[in-house]
N, C-alpha and C positions, 0 to 999 in steps of 0.2 A: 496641433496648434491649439491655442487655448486663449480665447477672445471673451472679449465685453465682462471679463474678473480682474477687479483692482479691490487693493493695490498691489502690485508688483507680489510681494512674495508671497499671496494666495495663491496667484496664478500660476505662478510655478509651482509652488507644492501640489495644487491640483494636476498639472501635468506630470509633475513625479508620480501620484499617484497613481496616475493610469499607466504609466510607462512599464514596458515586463520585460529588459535589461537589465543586466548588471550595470551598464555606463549610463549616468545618467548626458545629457550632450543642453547644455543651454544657449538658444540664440537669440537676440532680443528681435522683434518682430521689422525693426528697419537697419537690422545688420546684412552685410553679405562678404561670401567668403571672397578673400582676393584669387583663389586658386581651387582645386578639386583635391586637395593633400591636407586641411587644416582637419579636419573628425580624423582622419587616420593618424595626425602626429600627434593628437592632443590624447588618443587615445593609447597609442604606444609611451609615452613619458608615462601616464600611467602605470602601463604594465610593468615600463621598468622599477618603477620605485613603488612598493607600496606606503611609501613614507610620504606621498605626494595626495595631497589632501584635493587641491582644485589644481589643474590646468588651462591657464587663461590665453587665447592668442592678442596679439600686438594688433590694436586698433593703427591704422594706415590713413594719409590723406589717400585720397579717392583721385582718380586720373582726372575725372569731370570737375574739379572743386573749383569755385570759382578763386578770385583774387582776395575777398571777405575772408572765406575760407582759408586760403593757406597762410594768414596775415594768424588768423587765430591758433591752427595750428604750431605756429610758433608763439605764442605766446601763452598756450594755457597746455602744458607737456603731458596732460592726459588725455586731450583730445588727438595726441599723435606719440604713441609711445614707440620705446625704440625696438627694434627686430633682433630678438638677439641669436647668437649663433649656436647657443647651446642651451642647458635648463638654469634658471635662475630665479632664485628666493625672489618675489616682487610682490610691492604692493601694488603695482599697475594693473594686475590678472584682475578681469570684471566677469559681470554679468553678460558686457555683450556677446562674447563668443566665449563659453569654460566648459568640462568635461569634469566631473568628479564619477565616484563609483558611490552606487544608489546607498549600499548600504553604512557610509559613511558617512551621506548628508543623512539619513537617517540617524546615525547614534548619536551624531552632534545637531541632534533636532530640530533639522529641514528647516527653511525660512522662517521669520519672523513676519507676522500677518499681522500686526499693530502700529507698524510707525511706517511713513511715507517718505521717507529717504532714508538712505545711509545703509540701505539693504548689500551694499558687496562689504563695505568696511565692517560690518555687524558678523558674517558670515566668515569673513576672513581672521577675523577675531577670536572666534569661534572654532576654527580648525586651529589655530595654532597653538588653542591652549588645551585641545585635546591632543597634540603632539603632532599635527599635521602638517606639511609645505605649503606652501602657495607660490605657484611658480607661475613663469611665466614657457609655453614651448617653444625650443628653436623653431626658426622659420615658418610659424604659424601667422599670418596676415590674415585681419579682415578689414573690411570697409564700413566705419559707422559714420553718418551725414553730421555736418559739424554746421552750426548756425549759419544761415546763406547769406544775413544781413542783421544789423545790428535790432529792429525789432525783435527776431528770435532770440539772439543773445541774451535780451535785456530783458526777455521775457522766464527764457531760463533758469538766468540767474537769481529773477525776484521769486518764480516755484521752489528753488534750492533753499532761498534763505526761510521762506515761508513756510517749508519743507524741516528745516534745521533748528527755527524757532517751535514748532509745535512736537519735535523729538524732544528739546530742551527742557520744555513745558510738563510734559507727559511721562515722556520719558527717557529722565538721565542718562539711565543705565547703559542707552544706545549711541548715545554719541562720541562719536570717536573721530581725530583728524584724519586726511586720507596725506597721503606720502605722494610729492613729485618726481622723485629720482628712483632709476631705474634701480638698483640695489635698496634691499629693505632692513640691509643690516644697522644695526643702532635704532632703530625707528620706533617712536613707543605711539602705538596709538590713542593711548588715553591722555587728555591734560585735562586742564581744570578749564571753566568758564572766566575767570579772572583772567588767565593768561592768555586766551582767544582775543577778550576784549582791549587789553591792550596790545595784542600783535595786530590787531584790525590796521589802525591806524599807518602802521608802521608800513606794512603792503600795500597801502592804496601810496606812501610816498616812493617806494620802490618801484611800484608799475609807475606813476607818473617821471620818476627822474631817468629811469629807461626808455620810455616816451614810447610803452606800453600800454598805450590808449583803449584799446580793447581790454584787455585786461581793466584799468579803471576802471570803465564804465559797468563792469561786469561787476566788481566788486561792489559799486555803488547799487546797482539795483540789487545785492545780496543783501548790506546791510537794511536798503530800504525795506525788500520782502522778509527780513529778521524782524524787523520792527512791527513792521505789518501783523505778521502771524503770531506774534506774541501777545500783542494787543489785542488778536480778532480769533483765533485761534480755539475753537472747542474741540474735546476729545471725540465727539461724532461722526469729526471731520476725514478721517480714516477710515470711515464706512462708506462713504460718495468718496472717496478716489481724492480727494484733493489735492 
């Protein structure tokens, strides 16, 4: 385990490097498995394809979730992605539960320890354009805790945009949209900043005419923390974890 190092892909580079396997295995520190079969299926798709860059398992609502909870899960489809039956190209496969082989996050040059989000879209980026998959494995389930109430939500979301604005600021090069649907065929991850800022708009009248309230509000504290971190925002800010 590997504590008190931010941000995010230091810490894991640092646990790669102590690691003396060939699989590397990554779990975020408030993930848990749904079952005692997810390191063993995530690590056989590997074997079988070595065309298979990352294998990520399917984030699950939790049996204990509350009613907060399963209201969000339906409405934000990466906090409850789908189980599939077999291996599939995805942009859904994260950080909270993946397997890759060491020497691959190696040659496509292990985490990026400069920007404070967007660290799986950076990395899956990344593998694909050195010719690698990103799938998702059959029947791999884990459990990651989904906002309990709308303070955490609203809290999230303004870290995300605050997160989004100071990559934008800094650095371009890493921003990339992430993908809701289960297939990642078609999907380009790069657009422009022009076209973000007018599809903004356009999602906040879609969550509200679906009466997707969660979602709104989640969007609004994005834009807000977009604004925020762009105005408030120093390159330092990456060295304290922000």
């Amino acid at each position: 385990m590997v504590k008190g190092v931010s941000p995010q892909g230091k810490a894991i580079n640092q646990g790669a490097a102590d690691a003396r396997g060939k699989i590397l295995l990554v779990l975020d520190d408030d993930s848990r498995l749904a079952d005692d079969t997810v390191f063993e299926t995530l690590v056989r798709v590997l074997d079988e394809d070595p065309k298979v860059g990352l294998a990520g398992a399917s984030i699950v609502l939790s049996p204990e979730a509350n009613g907060f909870q399963r209201r969000a899960a339906f409405q934000f489809p990466r906090f409850n992605t789908p189980v599939v039956d077999r291996v599939v190209d995805s942009d859904l496969a994260c950080h909270g539960c993946c397997a890759m082989r060491k020497e691959v996050f190696d040659a496509v040059g292990r985490e990026r320890e400069d920007i404070i989000r967007g660290l799986d879209p950076d990395l899956r980026v990344r593998l694909r354009a050195a010719g690698y998959r990103v799938v998702l494995a059959p029947n791999a389930r884990i459990y990651h805790p989904l906002p309990d109430g709308w303070k955490r939500l609203l809290r999230m979301f303004f870290r995300n945009g605050y997160g989004s604005a100071y990559a934008q600021k800094f650095q371009p090069d890493s921003v990339y949209d992430t993908h809701e649907e289960l297939d990642a065929a078609g999907f380009k991850p790069r657009t422009s900043l022009a076209w973000r800022v007018l599809r903004f708009p356009a999602r906040l009248i879609k969550a509200l005419a679906e009466g997707k309230f969660l979602r709104l509000g989640a969007y609004t504290a994005y834009a807000a923390g977009y604004v925020w971190g762009y105005l408030t925002a120093r390159r330092e800010s990456v060295a304290r974890g922000a």
